[in-house]
C-alpha positions as YAML, in Angstrom:
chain: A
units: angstrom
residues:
- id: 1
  name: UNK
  ca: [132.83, -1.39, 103.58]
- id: 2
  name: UNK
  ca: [130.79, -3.79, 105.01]
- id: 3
  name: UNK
  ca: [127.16, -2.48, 105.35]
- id: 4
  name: UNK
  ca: [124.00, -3.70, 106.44]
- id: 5
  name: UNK
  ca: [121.17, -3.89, 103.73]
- id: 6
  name: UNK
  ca: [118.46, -2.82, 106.13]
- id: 7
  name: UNK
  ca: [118.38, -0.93, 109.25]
- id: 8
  name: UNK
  ca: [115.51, -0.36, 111.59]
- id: 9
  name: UNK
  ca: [114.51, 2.18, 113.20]
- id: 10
  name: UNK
  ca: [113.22, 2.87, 116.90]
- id: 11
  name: UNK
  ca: [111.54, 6.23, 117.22]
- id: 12
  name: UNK
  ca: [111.83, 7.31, 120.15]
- id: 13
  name: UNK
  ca: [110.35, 11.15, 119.78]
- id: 14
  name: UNK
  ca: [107.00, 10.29, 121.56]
- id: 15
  name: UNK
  ca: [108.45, 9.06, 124.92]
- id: 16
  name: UNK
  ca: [112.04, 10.41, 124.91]
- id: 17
  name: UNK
  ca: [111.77, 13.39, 122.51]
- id: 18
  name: UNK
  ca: [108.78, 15.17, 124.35]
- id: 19
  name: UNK
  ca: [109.27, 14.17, 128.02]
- id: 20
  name: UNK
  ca: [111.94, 16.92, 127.84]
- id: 21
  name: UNK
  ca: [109.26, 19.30, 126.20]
- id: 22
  name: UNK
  ca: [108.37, 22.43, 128.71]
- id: 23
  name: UNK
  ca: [105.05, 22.83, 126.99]
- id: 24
  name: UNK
  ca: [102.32, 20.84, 127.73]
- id: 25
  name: UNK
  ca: [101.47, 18.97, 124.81]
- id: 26
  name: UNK
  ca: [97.54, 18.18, 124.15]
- id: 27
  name: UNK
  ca: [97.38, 14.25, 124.55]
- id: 28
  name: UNK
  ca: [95.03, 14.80, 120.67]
- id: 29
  name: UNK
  ca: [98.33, 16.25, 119.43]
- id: 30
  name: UNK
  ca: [100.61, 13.66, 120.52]
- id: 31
  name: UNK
  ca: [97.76, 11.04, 119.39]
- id: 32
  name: UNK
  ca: [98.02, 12.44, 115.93]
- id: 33
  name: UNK
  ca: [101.77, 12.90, 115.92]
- id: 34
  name: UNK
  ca: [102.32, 8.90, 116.46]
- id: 35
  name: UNK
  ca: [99.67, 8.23, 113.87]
- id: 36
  name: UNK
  ca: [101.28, 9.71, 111.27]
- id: 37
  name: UNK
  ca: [104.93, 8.57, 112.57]
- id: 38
  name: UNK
  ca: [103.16, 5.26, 111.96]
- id: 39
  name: UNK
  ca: [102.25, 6.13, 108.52]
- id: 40
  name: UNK
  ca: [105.48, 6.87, 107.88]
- id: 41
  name: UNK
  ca: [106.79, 3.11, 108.37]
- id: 42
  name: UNK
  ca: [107.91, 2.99, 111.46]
- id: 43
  name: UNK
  ca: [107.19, -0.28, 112.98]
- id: 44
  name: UNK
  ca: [108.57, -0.11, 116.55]
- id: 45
  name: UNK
  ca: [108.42, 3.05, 118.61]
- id: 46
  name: UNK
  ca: [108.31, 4.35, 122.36]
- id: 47
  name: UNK
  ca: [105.30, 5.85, 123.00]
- id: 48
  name: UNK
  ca: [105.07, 6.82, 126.09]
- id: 49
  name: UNK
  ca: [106.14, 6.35, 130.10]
- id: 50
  name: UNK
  ca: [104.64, 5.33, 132.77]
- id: 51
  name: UNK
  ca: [106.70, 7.60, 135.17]
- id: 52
  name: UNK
  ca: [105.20, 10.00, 138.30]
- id: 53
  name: UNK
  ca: [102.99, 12.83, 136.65]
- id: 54
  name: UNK
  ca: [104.51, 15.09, 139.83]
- id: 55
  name: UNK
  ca: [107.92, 14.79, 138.14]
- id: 56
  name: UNK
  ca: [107.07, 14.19, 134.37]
- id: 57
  name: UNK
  ca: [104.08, 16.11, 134.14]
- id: 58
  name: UNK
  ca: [103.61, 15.65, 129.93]
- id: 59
  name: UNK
  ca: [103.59, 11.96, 130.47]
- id: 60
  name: UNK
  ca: [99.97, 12.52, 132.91]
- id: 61
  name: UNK
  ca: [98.11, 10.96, 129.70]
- id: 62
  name: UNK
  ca: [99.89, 7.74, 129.38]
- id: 63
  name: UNK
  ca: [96.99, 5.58, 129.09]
- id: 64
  name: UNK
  ca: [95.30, 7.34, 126.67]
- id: 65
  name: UNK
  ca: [98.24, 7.80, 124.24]
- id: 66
  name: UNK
  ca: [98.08, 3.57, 124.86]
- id: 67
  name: UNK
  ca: [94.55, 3.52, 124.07]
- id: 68
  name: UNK
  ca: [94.30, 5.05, 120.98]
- id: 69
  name: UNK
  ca: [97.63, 4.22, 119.41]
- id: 70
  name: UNK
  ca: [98.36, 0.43, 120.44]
- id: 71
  name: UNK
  ca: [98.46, -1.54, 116.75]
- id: 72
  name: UNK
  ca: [100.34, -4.15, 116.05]
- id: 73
  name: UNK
  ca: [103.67, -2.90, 115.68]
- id: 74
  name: UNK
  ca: [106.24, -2.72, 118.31]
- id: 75
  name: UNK
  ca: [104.71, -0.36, 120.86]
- id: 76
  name: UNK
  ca: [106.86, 0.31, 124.09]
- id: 77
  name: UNK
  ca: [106.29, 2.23, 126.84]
- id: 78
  name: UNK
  ca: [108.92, 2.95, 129.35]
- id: 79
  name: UNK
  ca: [108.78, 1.69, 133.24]
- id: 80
  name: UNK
  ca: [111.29, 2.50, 135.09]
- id: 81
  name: UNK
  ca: [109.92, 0.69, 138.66]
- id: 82
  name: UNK
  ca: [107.97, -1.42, 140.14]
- id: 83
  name: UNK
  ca: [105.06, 1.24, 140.42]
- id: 84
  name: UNK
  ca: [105.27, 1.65, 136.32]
- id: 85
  name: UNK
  ca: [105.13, -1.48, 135.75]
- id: 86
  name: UNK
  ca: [101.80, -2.59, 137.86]
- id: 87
  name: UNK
  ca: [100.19, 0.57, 135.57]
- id: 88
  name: UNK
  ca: [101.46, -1.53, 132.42]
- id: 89
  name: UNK
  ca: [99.55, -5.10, 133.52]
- id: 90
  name: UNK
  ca: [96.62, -2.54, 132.99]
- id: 91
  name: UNK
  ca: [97.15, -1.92, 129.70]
- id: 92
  name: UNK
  ca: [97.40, -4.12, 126.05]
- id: 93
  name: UNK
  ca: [100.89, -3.23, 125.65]
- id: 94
  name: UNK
  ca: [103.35, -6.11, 125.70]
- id: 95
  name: UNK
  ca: [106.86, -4.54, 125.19]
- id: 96
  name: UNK
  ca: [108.66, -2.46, 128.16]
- id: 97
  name: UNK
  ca: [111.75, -0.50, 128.57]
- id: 98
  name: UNK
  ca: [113.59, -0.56, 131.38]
- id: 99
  name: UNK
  ca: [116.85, 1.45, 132.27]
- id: 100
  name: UNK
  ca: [119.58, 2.74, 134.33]
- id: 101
  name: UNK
  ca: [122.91, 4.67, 133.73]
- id: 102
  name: UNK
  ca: [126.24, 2.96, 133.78]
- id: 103
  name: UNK
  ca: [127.38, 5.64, 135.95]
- id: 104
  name: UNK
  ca: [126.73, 6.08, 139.68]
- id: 105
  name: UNK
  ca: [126.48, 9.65, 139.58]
- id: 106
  name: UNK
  ca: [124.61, 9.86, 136.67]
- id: 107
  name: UNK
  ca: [121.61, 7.23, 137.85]
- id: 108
  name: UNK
  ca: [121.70, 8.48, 141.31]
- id: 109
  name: UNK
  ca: [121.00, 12.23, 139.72]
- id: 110
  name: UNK
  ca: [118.25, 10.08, 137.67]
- id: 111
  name: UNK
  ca: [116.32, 7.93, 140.02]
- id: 112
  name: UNK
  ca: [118.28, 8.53, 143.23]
- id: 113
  name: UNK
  ca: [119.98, 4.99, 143.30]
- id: 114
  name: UNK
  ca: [123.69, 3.76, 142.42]
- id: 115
  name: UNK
  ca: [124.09, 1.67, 139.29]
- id: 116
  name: UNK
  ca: [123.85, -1.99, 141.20]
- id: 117
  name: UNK
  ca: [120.66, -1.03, 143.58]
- id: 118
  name: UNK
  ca: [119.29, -0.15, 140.09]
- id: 119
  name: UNK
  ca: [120.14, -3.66, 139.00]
- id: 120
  name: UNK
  ca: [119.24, -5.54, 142.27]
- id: 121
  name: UNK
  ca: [115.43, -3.88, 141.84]
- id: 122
  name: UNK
  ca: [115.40, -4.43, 138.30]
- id: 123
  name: UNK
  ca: [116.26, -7.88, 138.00]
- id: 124
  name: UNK
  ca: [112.93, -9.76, 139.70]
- id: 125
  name: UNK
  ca: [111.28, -7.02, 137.54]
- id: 126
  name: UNK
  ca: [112.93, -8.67, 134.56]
- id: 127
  name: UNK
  ca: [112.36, -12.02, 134.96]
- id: 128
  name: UNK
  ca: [108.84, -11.56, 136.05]
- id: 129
  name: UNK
  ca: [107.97, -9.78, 132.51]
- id: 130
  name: UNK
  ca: [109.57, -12.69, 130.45]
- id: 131
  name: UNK
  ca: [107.06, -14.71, 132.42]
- id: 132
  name: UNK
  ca: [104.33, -12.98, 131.52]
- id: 133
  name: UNK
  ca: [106.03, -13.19, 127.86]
- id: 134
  name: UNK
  ca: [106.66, -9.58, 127.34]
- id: 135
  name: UNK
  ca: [109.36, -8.06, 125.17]
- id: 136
  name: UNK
  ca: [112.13, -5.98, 127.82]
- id: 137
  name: UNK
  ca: [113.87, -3.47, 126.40]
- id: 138
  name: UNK
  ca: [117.14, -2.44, 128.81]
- id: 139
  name: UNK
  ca: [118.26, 1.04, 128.07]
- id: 140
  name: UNK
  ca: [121.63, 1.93, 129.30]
- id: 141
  name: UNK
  ca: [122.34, 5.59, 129.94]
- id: 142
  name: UNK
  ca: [125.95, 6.97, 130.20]
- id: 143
  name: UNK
  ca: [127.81, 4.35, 128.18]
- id: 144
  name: UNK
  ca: [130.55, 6.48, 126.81]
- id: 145
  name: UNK
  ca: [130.60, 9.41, 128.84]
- id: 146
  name: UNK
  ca: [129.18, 10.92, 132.17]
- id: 147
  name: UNK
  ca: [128.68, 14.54, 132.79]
- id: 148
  name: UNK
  ca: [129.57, 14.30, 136.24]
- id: 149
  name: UNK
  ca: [132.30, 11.38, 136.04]
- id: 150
  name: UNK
  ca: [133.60, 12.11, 132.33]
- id: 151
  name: UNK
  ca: [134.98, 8.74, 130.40]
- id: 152
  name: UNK
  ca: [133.12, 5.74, 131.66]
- id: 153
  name: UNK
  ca: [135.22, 2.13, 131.44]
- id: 154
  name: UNK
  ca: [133.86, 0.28, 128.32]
- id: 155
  name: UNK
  ca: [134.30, -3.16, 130.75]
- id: 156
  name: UNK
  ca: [132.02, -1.73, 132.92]
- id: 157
  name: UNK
  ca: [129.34, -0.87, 129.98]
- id: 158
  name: UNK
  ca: [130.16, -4.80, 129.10]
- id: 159
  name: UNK
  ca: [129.69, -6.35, 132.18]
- id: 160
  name: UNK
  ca: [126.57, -4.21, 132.49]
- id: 161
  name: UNK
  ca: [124.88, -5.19, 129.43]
- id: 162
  name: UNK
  ca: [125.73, -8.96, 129.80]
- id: 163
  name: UNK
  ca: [124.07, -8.82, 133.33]
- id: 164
  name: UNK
  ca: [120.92, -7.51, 131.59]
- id: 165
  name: UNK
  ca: [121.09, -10.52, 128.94]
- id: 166
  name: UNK
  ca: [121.75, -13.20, 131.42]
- id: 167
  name: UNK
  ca: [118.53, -12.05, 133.42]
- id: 168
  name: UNK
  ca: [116.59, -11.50, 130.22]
- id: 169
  name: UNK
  ca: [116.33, -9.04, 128.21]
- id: 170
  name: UNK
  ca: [115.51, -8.82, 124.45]
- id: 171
  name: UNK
  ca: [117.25, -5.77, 123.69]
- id: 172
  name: UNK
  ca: [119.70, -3.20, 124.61]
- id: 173
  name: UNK
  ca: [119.56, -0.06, 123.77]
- id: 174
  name: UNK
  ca: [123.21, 1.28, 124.31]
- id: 175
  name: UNK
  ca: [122.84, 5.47, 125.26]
- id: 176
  name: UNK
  ca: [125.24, 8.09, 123.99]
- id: 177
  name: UNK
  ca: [123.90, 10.34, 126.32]
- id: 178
  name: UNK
  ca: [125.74, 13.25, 126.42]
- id: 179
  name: UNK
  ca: [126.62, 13.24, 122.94]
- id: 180
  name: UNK
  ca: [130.50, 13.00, 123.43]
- id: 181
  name: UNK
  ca: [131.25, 9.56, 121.64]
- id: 182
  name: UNK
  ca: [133.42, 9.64, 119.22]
- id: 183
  name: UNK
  ca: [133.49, 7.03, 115.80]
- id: 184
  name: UNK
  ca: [136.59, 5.25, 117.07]
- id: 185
  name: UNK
  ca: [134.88, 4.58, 120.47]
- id: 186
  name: UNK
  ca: [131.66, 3.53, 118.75]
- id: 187
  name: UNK
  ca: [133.53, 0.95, 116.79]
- id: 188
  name: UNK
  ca: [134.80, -0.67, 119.61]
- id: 189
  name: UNK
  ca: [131.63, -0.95, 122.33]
- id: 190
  name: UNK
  ca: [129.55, -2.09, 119.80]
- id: 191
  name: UNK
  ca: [131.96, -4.90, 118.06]
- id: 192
  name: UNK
  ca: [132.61, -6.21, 121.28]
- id: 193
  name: UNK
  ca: [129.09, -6.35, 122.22]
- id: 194
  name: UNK
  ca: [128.04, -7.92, 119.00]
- id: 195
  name: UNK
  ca: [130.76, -10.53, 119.59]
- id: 196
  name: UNK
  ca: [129.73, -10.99, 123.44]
- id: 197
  name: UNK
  ca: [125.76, -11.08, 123.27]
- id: 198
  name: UNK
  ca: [124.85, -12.60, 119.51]
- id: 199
  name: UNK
  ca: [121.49, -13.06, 120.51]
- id: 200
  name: UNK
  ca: [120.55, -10.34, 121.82]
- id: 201
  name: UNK
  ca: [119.40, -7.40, 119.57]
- id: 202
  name: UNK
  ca: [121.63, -4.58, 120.00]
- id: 203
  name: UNK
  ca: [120.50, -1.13, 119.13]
- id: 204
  name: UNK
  ca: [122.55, 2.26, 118.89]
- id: 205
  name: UNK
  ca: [121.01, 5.36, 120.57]
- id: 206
  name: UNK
  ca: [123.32, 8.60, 119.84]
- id: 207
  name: UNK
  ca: [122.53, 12.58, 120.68]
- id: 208
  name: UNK
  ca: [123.73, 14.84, 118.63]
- id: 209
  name: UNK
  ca: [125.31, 17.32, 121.14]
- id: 210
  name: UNK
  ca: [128.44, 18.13, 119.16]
- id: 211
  name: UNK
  ca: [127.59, 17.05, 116.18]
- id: 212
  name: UNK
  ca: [128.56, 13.43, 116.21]
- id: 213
  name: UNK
  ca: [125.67, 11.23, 115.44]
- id: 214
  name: UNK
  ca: [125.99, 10.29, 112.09]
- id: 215
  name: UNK
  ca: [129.09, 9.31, 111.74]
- id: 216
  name: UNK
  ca: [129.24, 7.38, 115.10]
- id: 217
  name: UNK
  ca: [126.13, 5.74, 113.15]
- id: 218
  name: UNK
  ca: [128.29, 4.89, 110.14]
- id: 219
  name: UNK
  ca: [131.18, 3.42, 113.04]
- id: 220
  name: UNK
  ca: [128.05, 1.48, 114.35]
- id: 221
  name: UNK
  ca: [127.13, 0.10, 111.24]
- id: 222
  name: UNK
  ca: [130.36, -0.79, 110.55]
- id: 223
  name: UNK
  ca: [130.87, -2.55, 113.77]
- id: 224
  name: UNK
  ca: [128.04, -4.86, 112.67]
- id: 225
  name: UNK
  ca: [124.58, -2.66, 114.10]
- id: 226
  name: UNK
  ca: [121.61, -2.49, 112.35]
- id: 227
  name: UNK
  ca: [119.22, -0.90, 115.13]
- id: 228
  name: UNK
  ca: [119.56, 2.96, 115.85]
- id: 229
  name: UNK
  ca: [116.99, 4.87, 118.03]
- id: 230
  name: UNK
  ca: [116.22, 8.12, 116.41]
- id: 231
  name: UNK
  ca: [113.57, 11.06, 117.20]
- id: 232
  name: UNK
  ca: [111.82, 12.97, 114.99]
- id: 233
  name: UNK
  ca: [112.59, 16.57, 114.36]
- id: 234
  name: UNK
  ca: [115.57, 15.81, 116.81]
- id: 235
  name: UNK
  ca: [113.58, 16.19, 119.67]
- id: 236
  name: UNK
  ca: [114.91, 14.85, 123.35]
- id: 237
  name: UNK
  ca: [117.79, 16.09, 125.79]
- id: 238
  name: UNK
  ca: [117.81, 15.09, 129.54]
- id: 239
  name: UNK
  ca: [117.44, 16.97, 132.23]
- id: 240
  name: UNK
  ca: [119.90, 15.37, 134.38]
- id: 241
  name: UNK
  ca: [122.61, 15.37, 131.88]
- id: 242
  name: UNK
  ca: [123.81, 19.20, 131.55]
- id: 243
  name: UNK
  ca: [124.47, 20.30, 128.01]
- id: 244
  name: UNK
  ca: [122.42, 17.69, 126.49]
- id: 245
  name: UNK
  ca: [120.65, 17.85, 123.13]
- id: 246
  name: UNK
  ca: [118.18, 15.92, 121.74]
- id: 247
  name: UNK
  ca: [118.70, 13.01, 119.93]
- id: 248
  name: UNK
  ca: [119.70, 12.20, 116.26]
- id: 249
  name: UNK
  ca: [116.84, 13.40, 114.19]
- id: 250
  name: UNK
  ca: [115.09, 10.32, 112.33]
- id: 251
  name: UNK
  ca: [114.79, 11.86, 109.20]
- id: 252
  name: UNK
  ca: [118.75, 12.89, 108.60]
- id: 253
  name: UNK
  ca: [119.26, 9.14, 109.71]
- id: 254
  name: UNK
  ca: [116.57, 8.07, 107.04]
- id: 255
  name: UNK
  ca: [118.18, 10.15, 104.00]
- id: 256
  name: UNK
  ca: [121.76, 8.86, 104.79]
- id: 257
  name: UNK
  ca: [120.72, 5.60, 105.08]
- id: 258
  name: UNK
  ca: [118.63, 5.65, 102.19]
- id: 259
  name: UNK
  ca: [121.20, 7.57, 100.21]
- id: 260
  name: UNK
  ca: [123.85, 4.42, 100.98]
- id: 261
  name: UNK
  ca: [121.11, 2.44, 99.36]
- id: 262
  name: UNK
  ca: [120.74, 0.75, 102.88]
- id: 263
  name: UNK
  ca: [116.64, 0.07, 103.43]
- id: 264
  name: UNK
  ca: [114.92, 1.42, 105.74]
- id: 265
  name: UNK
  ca: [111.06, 1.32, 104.71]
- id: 266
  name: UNK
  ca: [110.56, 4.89, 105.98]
- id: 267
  name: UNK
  ca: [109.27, 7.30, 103.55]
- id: 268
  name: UNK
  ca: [110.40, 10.67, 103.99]
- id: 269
  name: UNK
  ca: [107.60, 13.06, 103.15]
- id: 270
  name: UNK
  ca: [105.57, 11.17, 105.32]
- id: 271
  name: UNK
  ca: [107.85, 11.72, 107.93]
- id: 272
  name: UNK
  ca: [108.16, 15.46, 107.47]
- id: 273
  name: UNK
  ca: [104.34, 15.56, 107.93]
- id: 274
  name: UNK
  ca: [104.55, 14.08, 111.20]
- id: 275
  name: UNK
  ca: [106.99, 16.74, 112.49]
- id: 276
  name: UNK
  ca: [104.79, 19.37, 110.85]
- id: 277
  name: UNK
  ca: [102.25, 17.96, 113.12]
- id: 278
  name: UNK
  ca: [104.26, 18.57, 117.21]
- id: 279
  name: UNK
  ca: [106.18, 21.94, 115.84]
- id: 280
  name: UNK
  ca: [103.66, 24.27, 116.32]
- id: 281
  name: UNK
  ca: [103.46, 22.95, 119.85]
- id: 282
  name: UNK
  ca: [107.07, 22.71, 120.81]
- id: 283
  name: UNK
  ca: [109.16, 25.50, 122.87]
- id: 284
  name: UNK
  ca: [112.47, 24.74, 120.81]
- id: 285
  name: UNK
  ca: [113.03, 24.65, 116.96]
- id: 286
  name: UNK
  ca: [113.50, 21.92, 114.92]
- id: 287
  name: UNK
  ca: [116.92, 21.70, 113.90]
- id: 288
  name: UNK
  ca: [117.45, 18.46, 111.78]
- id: 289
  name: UNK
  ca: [119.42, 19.42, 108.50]
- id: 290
  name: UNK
  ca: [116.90, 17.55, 106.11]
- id: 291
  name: UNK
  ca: [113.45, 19.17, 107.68]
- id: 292
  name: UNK
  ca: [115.20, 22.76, 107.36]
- id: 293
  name: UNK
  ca: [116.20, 22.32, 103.89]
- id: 294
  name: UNK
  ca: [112.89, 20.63, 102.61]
- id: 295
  name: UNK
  ca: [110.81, 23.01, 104.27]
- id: 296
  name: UNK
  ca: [113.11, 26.15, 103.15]
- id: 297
  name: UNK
  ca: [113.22, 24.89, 99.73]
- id: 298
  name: UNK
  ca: [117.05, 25.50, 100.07]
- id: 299
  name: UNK
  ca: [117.63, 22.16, 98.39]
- id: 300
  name: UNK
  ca: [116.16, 19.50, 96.21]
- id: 301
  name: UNK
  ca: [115.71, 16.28, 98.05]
...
């Protein structure tokens, strides 16, 4: 089996994981939560988004989560427009995610727009932030399956992600959104775009709807990935995809990576204290297999 020997990780529980949390979270709370996520090892990490507080109310504090947590790790902060990205020039941060869903229906229930007038608005945005020598990452909603169109066409999640690389982009984050990806399908997308876009860094984001994630991780691996967005505590979902859970909790990713023996310079305890830190503040349970059983004492880690 051919395996990577070390993986890294993208948290993504900050930005993606509590953007989809009812509760209003403190902006202290969050502040602490990403400190200690830090502690833990991870080196790159969504933070936050600079989206419309009238629509994404918990992200209000944006620019105080970037003013007490910018470091010199990876920090990115998602800006989805124009308008987001005019609030980011005001800010330290030099790394930017961008995205839009492979499927019409999906990104028009997202942002109103078909998947091309997505792309026509996004591109100047593109090439204007490698200008200004910042690090774009593209993430790309819908690439397996729509809620609303069912299997989408792996060409068209190919011809997609190449257009992002020609204009650009550092890295693409390629979205099992729905959770419905299976390991056979995983294989394939992903070898192909390792094969098409060798330069680009390619990174596997996977929700764990039906219980899926890790081994379409393993099929990733596998098919040559060594990126995988994860959140802690499993946190995420999105609103505009029905039936949607969050995404593959960061801490079962960690043990069965470490467990392989494949490196991923995340210790786990630390981790756990990070999640002890948002639970108390969270309207849904954490469900990850490894923070149940460590915290139960129903096994010996």
């Amino acid at each position: 089996m051919q395996l990577p020997e070390h993986v890294t990780i993208i948290e993504v529980g900050p930005r993606d994981g509590l953007q989809n949390e009812k509760n209003l979270i403190q902006t202290e709370v969050k502040i602490d939560f990403i400190k200690q996520l830090k502690q833990a090892g991870l080196t790159e990490m969504e933070l936050t988004s600079f989206v419309s507080p009238k629509w994404v109310p918990q992200m209000k504090d944006a620019e105080d989560i970037l003013t007490n947590c910018l470091d010199s790790t990876r920090n990115i902060v998602l800006a989805p427009n124009r308008k987001g990205i005019e609030r980011l020039y005001n800010t330290n941060c030099k790394a930017v995610a961008v995205f839009v869903g492979v499927s019409d229906s999906f990104n028009k229930k997202n942002i109103n727009k078909t998947t091309s007038e997505s792309m026509e608005e996004l591109k100047p945005l593109i090439q204007e932030l490698k200008q200004k020598d910042y690090f774009v990452r593209a993430c790309i909603s819908t690439s397996f399956y729509c809620p609303f169109e069912g299997k989408v066409d792996e060409e068209a999640v190919l011809r997609l992600c190449s257009t992002f690389v020609q204009h650009g982009v550092d890295e693409l984050s390629v979205a099992d959104t729905i959770g419905k990806a299976n390991p056979q399908e995983v294989y394939s997308l992903f070898k192909k775009l390792k094969k098409e876009l060798p330069n680009t860094l390619i990174t596997a984001h996977f929700h764990d709807t039906r219980g899926m994630a890790l081994a379409n991780i393993l099929a990733a691996l596998q098919a040559g990935v060594d990126r995988f967005d994860t959140s802690a505590g499993g946190l995420g979902g999105c609103p505009f995809a029905p039936g949607a859970t969050g995404n593959v909790a960061t801490e079962d990713v960690v043990y069965m990576l470490e467990s392989m023996g494949i490196q991923t310079g995340i210790e786990l305890p630390k981790l756990v204290e990070a999640i002890d830190i948002i639970k108390p503040h969270l309207t849904r349970t954490i469900e990850s297999k490894y923070y149940r059983l460590q915290t139960t004492n129903e096994n010996n880690f």
